[in-house]
C-alpha positions in Angstrom: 64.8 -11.3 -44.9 66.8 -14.0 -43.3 69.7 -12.8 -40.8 72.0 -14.9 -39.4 70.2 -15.6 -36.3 67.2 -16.8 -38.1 69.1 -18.8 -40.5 70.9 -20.4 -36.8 67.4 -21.4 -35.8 66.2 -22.9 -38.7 69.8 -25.2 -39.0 68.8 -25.9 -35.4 65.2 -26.7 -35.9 66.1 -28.9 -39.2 68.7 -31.2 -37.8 66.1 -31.4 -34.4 62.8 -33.0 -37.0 65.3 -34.9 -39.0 66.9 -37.0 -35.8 63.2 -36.9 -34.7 63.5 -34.6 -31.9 61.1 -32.1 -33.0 57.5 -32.6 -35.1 58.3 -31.5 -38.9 55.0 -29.3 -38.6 56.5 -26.8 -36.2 60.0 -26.4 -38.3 57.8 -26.3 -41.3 56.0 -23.5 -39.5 58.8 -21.9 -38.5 60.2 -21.9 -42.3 57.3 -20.5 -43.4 57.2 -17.6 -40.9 60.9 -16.7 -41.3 60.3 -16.1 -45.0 56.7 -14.1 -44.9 54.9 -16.9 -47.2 51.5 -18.7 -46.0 51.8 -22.5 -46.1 55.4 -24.4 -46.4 55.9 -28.4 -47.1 58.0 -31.7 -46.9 57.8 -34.3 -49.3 59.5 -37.6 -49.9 59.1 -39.5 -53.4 60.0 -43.0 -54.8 62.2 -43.1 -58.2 59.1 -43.6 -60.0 57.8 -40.3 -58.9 55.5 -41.7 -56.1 54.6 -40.3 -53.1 55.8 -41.8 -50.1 55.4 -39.4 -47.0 54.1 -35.1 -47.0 54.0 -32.9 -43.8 53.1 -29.2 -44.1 52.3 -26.9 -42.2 49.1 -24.0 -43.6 47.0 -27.2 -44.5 45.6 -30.9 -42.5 47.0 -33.9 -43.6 43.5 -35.1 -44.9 43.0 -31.5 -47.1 46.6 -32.3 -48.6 45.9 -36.3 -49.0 42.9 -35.5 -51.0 44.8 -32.6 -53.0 47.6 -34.9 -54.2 45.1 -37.6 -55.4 43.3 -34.9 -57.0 42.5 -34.4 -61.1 43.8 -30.7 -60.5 47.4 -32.4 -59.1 47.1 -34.9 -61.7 46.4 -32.3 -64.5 48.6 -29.4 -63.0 51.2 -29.0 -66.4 53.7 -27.7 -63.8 54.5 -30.8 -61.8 56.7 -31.8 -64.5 58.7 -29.3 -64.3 59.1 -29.5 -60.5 59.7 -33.3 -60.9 62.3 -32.3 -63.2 64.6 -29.8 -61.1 68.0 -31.4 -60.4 68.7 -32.9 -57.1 70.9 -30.6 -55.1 69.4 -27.2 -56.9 67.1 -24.9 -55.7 64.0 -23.3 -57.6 61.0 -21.2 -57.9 58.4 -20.5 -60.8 59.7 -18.0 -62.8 62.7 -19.5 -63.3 61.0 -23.0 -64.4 58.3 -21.8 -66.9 56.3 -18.5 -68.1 54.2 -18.2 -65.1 51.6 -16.0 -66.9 51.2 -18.4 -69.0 51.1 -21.3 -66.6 47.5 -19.0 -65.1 45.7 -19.3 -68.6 45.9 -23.2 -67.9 42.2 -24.0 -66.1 44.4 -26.4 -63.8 46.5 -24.3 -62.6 43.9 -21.8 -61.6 42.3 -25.2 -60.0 45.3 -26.0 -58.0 45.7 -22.6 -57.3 41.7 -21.9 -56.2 42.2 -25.1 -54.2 45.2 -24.7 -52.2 44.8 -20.5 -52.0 48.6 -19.9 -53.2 49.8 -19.3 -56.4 53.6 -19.5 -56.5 56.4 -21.8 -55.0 60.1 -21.6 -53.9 61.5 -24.8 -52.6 64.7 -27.3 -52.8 65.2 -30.7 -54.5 67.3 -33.5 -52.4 68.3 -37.0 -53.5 67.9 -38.8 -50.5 70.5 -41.9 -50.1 67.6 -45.0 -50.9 67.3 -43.4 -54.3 63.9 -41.3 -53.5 64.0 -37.8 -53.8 62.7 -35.3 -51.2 61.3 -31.5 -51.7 60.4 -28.4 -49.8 59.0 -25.4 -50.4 57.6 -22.8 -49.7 54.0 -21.5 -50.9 52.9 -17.7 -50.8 49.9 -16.2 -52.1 49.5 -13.4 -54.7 49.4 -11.6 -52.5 52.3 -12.5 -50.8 53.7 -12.5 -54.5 57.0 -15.0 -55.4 59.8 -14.9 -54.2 62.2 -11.7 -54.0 66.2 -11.8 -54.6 66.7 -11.8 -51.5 64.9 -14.7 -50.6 66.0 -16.6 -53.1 69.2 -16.1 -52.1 68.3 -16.8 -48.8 66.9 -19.9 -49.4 69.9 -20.9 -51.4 72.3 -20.4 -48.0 69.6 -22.7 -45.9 69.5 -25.5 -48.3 72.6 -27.2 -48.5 72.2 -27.4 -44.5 68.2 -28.7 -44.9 70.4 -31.6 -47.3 72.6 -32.9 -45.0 69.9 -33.2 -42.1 67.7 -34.4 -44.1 70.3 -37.3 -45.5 71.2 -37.5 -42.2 68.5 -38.1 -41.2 67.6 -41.0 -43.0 70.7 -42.5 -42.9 70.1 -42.7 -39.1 66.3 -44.0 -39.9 67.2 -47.0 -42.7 70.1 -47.7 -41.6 69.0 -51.0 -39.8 67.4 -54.0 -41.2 64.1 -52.5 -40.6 62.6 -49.4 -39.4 61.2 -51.2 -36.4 63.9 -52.8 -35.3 66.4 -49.4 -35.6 63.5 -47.4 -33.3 63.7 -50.1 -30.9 67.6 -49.7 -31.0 67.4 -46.3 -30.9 65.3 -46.4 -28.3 67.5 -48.2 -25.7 70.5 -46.0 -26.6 72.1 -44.0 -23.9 74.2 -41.9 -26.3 73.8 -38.2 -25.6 74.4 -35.8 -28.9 75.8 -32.3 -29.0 76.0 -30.2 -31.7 78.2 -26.8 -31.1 78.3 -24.2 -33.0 81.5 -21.8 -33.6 81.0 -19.6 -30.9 81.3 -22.7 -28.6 77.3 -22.8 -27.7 75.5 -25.6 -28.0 72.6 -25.5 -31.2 71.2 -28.6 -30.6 71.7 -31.4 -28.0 69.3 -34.9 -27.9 67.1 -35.9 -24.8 69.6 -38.0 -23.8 71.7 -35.2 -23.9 70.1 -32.9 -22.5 68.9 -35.3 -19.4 72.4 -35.3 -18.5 73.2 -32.4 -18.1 70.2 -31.5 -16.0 70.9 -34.1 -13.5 74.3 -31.8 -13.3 76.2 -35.1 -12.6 79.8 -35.1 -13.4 78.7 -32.3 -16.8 76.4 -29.0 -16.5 75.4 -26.3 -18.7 76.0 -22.8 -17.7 76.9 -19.9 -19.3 75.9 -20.5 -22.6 78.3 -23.8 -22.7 78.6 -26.8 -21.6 81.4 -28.0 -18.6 82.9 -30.4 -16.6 81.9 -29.8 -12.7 85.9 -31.0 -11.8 88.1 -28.3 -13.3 90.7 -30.5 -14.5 88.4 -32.2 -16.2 86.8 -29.1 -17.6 90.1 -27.5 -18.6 90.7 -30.6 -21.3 87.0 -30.6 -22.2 87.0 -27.0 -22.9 91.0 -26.9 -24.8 89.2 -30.1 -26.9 85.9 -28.2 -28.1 88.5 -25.1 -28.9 91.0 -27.1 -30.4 87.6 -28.7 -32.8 86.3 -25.5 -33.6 89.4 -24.2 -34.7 89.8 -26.6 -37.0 86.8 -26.1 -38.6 87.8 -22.5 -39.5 91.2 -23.6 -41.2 92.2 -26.0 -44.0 93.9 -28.5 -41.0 93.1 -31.9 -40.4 89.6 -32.7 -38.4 90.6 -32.2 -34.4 89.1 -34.4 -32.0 89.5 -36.0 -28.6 88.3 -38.5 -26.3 88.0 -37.6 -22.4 86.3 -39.6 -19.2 84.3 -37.2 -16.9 84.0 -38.3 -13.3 80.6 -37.9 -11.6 80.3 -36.7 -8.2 77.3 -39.5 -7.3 80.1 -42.0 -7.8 78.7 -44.1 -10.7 80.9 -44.9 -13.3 82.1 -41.4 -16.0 80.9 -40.5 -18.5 82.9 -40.9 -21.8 83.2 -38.1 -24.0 84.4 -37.9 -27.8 84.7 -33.9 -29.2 84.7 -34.6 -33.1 84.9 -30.9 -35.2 83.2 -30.8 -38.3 84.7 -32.5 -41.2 85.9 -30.5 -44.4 84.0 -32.7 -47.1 80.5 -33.0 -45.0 77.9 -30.0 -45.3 76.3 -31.8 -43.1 78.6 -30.3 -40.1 80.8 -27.8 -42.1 78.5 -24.7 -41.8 78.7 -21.6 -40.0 75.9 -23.0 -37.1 77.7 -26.0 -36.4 81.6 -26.9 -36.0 82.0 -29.9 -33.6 80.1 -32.7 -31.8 80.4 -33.6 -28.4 79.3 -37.5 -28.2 78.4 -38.5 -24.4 78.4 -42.1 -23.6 76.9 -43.8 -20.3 79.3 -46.0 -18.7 76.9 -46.7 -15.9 74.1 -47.5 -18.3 73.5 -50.8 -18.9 72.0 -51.4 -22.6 69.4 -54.3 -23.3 68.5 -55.8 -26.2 64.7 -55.5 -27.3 61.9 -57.7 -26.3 60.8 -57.5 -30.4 64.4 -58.0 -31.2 64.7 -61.3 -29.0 61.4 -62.6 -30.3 62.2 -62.3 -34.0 65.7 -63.1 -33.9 65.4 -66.0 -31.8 61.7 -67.4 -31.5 62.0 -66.3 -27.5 58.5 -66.2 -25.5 58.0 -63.2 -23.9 58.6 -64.4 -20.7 61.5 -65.6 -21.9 62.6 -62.7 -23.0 61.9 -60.8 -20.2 64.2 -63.4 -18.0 67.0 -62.5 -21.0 66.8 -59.1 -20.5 66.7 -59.2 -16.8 70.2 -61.6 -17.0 71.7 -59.0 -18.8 71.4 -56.1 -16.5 71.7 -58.6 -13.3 74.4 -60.8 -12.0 72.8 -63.8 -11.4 70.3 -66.0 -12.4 68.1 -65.6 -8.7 68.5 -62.0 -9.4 67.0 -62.3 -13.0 64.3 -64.5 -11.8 63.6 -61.9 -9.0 63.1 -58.9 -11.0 61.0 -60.7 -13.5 58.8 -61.9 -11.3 59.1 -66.0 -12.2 60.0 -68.4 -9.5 63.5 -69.6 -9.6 62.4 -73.0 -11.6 60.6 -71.3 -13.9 63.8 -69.4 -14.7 66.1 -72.3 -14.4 63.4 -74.0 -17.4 63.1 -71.0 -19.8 66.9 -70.7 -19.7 67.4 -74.0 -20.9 65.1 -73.2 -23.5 66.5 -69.8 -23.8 70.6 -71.7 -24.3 68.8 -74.0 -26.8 67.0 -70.9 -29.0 70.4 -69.1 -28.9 72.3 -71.8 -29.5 74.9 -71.0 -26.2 75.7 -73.3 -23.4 76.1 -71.0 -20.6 74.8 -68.1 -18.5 77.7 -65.8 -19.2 78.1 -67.0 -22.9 74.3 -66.1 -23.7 74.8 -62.7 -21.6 78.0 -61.8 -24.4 75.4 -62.2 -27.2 73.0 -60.2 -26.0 75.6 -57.6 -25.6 76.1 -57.9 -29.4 72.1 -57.3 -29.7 71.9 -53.8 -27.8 
């Protein structure tokens, strides 16, 4: 049912929705197609067994809404049960309950006349804030439940669906709030490459993947990615080898830092090759064995205007003279590309040093650094 190419794709299309590269409705859709079934679904749920987020694909987001508020949701005597698998395990109906007996139950036929399926194979994930999330896959009786061989199938995708998923969110909560990590995120210049053990790349960010298009100092041909200088491609190409060796033996995690020079003349690139380590399923599987992290020297990062405001009571035109200080050399400069008259700046950086508690131009510039 599921060959190894299909299984590749889903990894791929996984780690894509969970770093949100990718809407969770088309790698729900996709699930659902690799495995023959009708409709497929995400959900997320508090420790008190609320629900905090669903995506789907086979249904709208209103039809489920009104189905999980539902007397036949309420009433269904199998949600228990699927509330009850173990975190980390995978299921599906017959092994939970006596499915033929589950049908005599009027709602269960309910659920079932509602939502047009009848049985369920899916995966249970604790989820590092102490929720618990669960996806599944929903065929018809026609479609009937789930064979051996997807069971088993499902089995080999779900430790992978785990660790993107926890990944994830780790990437998501990790910040004081989740508007103030999208605004980080948001002003990173970080490219991501995952590589899989035949040395191809399975997933690479927009960040990523922008930089290797502008085929400045790093292209991608052949399958893989290079450095345009050979020397410089020769150590980029023995680290990714070197990585992806050592996640096929027992051997300590490889990995290696390089610059890349870039042909425009702005300042390299810097990359890190990091192979998959032993104890994370997150990178150990056979679709991914080593990261190539790019960072930007030429880019200059700038702290958020929302960042700025809430951490330090800045006015937005104050802000927007903060930001411009940071990216320019001087304070005409700054004034210049915000559009303020050179008073004006001088004024809203007093106020600015006086918010921020700093003294000077280059002193306020360092903790802005810290900010971005």
């Amino acid at each position: 049912m599921l060959n190894q190419s299909d299984h590749d794709t889903l990894v791929t299309s996984f780690y894509a929705s969970a770093m949100n590269e990718k809407p969770w409705a088309e790698t729900l859709h996709e699930l659902a197609e690799k495995f023959a079934t009708s409709a497929s679904l995400i959900q997320v749920q508090s420790p008190d067994q609320q629900i905090l987020s669903h995506d789907n694909h086979g249904y709208s987001r209103e039809f489920s809404e009104s189905f999980f508020t539902s007397d036949a949701f309420a009433n269904d005597p199998r949600v228990p049960y699927f509330r009850a698998v173990t975190p980390g395990s995978i299921y599906y109906d017959h092994m939970l309950y006596d499915v033929d007996e589950m049908n005599a139950n009027r709602w269960v036929r309910a659920s079932c006349d509602i939502l047009g399926v009848k049985y369920q194979l899916g995966a249970v994930i604790a989820l590092p804030d102490n929720s618990v999330m669960g996806l599944a896959v929903l065929s018809t009786p026609q479609e009937g439940h789930a064979t051996r061989e997807a069971i088993d199938a499902f089995g080999r995708l779900a430790p992978h669906v785990e660790q993107a998923i926890t990944f994830g969110h780790i990437l998501e909560f990790q910040s004081a709030t989740r508007s103030a990590l999208l605004d980080a995120l948001s002003y990173r210049s970080d490219g991501i490459i995952l590589i899989s053990r035949s040395g191809a790349p399975t997933f690479m960010n927009v960040t990523a993947s922008d930089i290797l298009k502008s085929r400045d100092g790093l292209t991608f041909a052949d399958g893989r990615v290079h450095a345009t200088r050979p020397p410089e491609n020769r150590k980029l190409q023995s680290l990714i080898e070197a990585a992806i060796a050592s996640s096929k033996s027992p051997a300590d995690c490889a990995g290696g830092q390089t610059l890349v020079s870039r042909p425009s003349g702005r300042r390299p690139y810097v990359l890190r090759v990091v192979s998959a380590p032993k104890t994370e399923r997150f990178l150990a599987g056979q679709s991914i064995a080593c990261v190539i992290h790019i960072q930007d020297l030429d880019r200059v990062l700038t702290p958020s205007k929302n960042t700025l405001m809430q951490v330090f009571g800045l006015t937005e035109r104050e802000c927007d003279l903060a930001i411009e200080l940071v990216r320019c050399a001087s304070l005409e400069r700054a004034a210049l590309a915000a559009g303020m008259a050179f008073n004006t700046a001088r004024n809203h950086l007093q106020n600015t040093f006086r918010k921020t508690n700093t003294s000077t131009q280059s002193e306020l510039v360092q903790l802005l650094g810290r900010l971005t």
